[in-house]
ZAMARGU-4260 file (C-alpha; in steps of 0.2 Angstrom, whole numbers, plus 5000, padded with zeros to 4 digits):
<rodrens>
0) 5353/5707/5343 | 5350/5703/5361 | 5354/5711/5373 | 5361/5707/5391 | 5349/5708/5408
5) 5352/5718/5421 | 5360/5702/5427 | 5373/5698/5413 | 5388/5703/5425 | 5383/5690/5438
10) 5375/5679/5425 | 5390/5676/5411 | 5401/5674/5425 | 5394/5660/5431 | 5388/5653/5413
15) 5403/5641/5408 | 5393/5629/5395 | 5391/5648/5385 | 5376/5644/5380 | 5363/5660/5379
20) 5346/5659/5370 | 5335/5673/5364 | 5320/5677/5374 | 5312/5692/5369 | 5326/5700/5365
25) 5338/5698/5379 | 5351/5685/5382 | 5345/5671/5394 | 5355/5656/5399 | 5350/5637/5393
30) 5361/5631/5406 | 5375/5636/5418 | 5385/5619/5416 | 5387/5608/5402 | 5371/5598/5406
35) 5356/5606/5416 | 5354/5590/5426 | 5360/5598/5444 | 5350/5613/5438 | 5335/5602/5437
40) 5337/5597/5454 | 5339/5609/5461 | 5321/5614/5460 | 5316/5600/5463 | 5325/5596/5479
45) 5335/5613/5485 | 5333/5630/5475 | 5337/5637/5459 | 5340/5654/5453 | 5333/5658/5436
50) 5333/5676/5430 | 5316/5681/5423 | 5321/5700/5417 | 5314/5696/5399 | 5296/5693/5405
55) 5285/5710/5399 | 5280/5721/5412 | 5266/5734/5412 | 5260/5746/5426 | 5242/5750/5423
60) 5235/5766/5435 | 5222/5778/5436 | 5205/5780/5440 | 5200/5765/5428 | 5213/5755/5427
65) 5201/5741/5436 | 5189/5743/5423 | 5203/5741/5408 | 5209/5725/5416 | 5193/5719/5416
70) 5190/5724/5400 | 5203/5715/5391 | 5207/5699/5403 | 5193/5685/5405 | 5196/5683/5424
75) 5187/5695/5435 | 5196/5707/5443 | 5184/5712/5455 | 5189/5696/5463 | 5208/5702/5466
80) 5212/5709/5482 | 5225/5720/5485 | 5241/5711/5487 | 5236/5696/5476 | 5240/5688/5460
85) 5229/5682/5447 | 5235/5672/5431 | 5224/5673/5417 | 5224/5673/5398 | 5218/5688/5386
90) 5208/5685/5370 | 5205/5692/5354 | 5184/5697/5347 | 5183/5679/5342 | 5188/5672/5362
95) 5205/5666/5354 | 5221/5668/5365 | 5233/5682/5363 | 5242/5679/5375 | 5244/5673/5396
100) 5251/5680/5412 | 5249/5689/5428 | 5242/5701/5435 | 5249/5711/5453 | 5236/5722/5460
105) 5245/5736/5472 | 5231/5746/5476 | 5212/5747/5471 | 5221/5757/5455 | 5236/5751/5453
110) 5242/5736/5443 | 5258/5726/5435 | 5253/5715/5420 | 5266/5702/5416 | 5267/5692/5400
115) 5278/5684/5387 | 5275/5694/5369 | 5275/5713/5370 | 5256/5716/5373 | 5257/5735/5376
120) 5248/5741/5361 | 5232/5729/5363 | 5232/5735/5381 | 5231/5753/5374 | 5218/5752/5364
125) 5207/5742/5377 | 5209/5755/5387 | 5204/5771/5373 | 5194/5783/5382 | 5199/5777/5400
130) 5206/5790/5413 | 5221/5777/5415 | 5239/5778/5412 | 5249/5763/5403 | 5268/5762/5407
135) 5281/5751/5401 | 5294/5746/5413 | 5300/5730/5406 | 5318/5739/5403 | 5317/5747/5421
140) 5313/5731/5431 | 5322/5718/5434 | 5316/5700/5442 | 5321/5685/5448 | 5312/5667/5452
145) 5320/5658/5467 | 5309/5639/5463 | 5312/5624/5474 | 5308/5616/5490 | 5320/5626/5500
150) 5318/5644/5491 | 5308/5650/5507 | 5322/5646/5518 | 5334/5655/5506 | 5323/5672/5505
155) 5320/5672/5524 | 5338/5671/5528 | 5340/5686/5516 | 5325/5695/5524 | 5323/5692/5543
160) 5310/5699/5550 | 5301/5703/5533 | 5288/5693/5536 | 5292/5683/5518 | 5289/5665/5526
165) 5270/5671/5529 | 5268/5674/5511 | 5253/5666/5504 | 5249/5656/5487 | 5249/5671/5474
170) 5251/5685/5487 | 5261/5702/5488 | 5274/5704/5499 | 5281/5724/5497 | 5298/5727/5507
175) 5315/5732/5507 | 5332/5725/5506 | 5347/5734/5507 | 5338/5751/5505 | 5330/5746/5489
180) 5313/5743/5487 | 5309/5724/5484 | 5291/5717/5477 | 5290/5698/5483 | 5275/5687/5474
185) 5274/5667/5478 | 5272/5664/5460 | 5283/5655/5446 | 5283/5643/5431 | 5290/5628/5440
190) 5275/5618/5450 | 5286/5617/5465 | 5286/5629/5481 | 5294/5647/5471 | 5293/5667/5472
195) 5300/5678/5460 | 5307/5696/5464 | 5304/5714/5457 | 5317/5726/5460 | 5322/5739/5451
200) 5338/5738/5436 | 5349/5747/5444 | 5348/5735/5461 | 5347/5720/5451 | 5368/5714/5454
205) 5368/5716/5473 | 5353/5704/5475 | 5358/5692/5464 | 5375/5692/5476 | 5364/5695/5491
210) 5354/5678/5485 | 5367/5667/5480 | 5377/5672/5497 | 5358/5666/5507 | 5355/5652/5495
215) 5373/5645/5500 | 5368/5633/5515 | 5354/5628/5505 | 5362/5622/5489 | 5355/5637/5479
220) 5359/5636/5461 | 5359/5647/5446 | 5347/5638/5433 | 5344/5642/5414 | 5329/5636/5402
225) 5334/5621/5400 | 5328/5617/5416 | 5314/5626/5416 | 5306/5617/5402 | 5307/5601/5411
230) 5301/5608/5426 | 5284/5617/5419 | 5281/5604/5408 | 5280/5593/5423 | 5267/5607/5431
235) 5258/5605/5415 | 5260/5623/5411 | 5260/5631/5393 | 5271/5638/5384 | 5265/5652/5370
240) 5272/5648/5354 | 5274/5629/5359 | 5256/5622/5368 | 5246/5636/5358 | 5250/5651/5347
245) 5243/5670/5348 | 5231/5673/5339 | 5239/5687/5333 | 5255/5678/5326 | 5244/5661/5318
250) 5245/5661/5302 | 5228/5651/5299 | 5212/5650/5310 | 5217/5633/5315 | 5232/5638/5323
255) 5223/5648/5337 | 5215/5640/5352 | 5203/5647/5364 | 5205/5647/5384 | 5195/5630/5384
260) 5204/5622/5372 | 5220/5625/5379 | 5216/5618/5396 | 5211/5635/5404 | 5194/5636/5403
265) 5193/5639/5423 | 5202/5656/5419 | 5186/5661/5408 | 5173/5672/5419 | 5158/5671/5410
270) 5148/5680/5424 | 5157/5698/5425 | 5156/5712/5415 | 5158/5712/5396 | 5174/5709/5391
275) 5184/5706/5373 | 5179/5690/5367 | 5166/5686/5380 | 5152/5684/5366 | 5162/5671/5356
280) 5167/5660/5373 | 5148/5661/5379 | 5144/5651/5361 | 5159/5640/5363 | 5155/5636/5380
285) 5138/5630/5375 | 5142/5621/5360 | 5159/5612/5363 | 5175/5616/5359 | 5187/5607/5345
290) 5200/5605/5355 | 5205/5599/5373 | 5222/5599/5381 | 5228/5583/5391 | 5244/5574/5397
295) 5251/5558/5390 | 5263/5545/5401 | 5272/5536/5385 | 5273/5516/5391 | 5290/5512/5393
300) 5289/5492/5387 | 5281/5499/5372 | 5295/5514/5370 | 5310/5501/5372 | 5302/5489/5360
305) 5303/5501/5346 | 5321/5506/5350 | 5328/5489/5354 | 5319/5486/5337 | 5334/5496/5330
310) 5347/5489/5343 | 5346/5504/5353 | 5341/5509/5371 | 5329/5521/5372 | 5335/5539/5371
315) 5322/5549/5376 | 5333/5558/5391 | 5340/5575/5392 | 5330/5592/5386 | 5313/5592/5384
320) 5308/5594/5364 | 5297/5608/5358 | 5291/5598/5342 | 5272/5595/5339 | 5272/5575/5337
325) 5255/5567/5328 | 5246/5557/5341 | 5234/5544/5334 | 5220/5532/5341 | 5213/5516/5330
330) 5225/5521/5316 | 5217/5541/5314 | 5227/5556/5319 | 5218/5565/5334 | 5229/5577/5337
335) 5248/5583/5343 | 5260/5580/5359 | 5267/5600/5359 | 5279/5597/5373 | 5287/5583/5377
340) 5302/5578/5389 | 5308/5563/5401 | 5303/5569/5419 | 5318/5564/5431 | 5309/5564/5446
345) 5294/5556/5439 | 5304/5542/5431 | 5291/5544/5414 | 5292/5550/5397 | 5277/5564/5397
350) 5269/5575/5387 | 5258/5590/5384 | 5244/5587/5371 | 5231/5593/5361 | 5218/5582/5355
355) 5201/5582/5347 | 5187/5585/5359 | 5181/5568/5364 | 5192/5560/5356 | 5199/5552/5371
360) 5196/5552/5389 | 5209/5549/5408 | 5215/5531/5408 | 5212/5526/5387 | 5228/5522/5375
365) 5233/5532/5361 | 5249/5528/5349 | 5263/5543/5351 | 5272/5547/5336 | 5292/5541/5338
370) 5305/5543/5326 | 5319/5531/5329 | 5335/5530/5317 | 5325/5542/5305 | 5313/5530/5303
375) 5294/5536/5311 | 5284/5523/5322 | 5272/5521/5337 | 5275/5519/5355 | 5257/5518/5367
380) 5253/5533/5378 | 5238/5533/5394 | 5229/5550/5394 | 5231/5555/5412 | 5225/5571/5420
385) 5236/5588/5423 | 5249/5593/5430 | 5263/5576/5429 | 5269/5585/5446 | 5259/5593/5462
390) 5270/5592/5477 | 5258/5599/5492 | 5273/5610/5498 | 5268/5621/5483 | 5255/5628/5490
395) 5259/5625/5511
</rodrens>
């Protein structure tokens, strides 16, 4: 049974649609109203205030705790400076992803690994006969992603003088607010300008006040999943279990995709040490993968012809779907859309796809699987480059 975060009391307050969703085993809001629309846009045009406590957290120390992130991530960590962020994948012997997240380096031997399935064992036994200490401090952190054009303005009115509106793309920022310790990164799952918040559970009401009192001005708004989805499917981000699946939870081979196939083949440091998987990456590098990830922009004309077809408008609006939907090119299945959604800002149906490897390239027509009045049929898609969304404020 779920369980409630560390901000269920401010949370369920505020949740009036009562919708909650399981995510790793706590309760996380869909959405705080009866649509998630105004979620939506608030990250896309003030700030939102989404509460990421479920994410697993590790704290990896001692005097190889470098050497085990190496080991088991294909990014090198060399590369990581104190007080950055790196996001990278991690892959089983045969270079198949387990799983994706990030990775916090405090110090030359301290780090925090975040991800979305419990990964502590595999991180265990990567690091069997290093001098380094694994902790688990999933239940004793609690986090908080503040995701939208305004969200700097809202976190330096709760922390002037912190130094928070210097904060770099995927840096650290350590301080305090209100006599707790806080850990700042400029990181998050939206696409748009964002930093998420450590802090520990016990703190975790009095910031979420302390946040929504700063955001106030700024037209700071709680937001649940729902909007999340849209927004990190318009950043062309993955979701595990959705755009690929563990290799640890597939239940055949062809389930499991590789860093390359699943679009994140620039995480995959082929140079560094040896690390797990690196021997079967190096052989798919230089014979091809299968599979390629890329993004589809439905055509409207083509979408409203096969609902007027049933005297209907085209109701492709509202939450973005999570079902795999066979894409097709000269009458042959190449593939499947994994995440699909009607992007508000952009004004365009899109999805996320995976498709055989030279199947199609940017700027050629495939046919999109749509299911109108129970009845399946085709509507063309372009195959356009990734991410849907790239404000330049993201990174200024």
């Amino acid at each position: 049974m779920p369980i409630p975060s560390p901000f269920y009391e401010q949370t369920s307050a505020l949740c009036r649609s009562h919708e909650w969703r399981d995510w790793a085993g706590y309760l996380a809001a869909v959405t705080y109203d009866v649509s998630h629309e105004h979620e939506y846009f608030a990250v896309r045009n003030a700030a939102a205030l989404f509460d990421i406590t479920p994410l697993f957290k590790y704290d990896i120390t001692g005097p190889d705790a470098a050497r085990l992130i190496n080991r088991a991530i294909t990014r090198d960590i060399d590369k990581c400076a104190t007080a950055q962020v790196l996001y990278t994948v991690w892959c089983d012997d045969h270079g198949k992803i387990i799983d994706d997240g990030t990775v916090q380096r405090f110090a030359e031997n301290h780090f925090r690994v975040t991800a979305a399935e419990p990964n502590f064992l595999w991180f265990s036994d990567c690091g069997y006969g290093m001098d380094v200490h694994i902790e688990d401090v999933t239940d004793s952190i609690a986090a908080l992603s503040v995701q939208g054009p305004l969200a700097r303005r809202v976190l330096t009115a709760l922390l002037p003088g912190s130094g928070v509106e210097k904060l770099g793309f995927f840096r650290i920022l350590q301080t305090e607010w209100s006599g707790t310790p806080l850990t700042i990164t400029r990181t998050g799952y939206t696409g748009d300008l964002g930093y998420e918040l450590w802090c520990a559970a016990e703190a975790a009401g009095r910031l979420w006040e302390g946040l929504m009192q700063a955001g106030k001005p700024f037209g700071l708004l709680p937001a649940g999943l729902a909007a999340l989805d849209i927004a990190r499917i318009e950043a062309g981000l993955l979701l595990a279990g959705v755009d690929y699946i563990s290799s640890l939870k597939a239940l055949t081979e062809s389930q499991k995709s590789s860093p390359f196939e699943a679009g994140l083949g620039w995480t995959v440091h082929l140079h560094k040490e040896n690390f797990v998987g690196k021997p079967a990456l190096m052989a798919e590098k230089a014979r091809g993968s299968d599979w390629q990830l890329v993004g589809l922009e439905i055509d409207w004309p083509s979408l409203e012809k096969v609902f007027y077809a049933a005297d209907l408008p085209p109701q492709v609006t509202g939450r973005a779907s999570r079902s795999a939907t066979p894409i097709y090119k000269n009458g042959r299945q190449i593939g499947q859309a994994t995440s699909t959604t009607f992007s508000p800002i952009l004004k365009k149906y899109i999805a996320l796809a995976s498709v055989r490897h030279g199947s199609s390239a940017i700027g050629e027509t495939v046919d999109l699987e749509v299911t109108v009045e129970y009845e399946r049929t085709l509507a063309r898609a372009s195959v356009v480059p990734l991410p849907f969304y790239n404000p330049p404020h993201k990174r200024a």
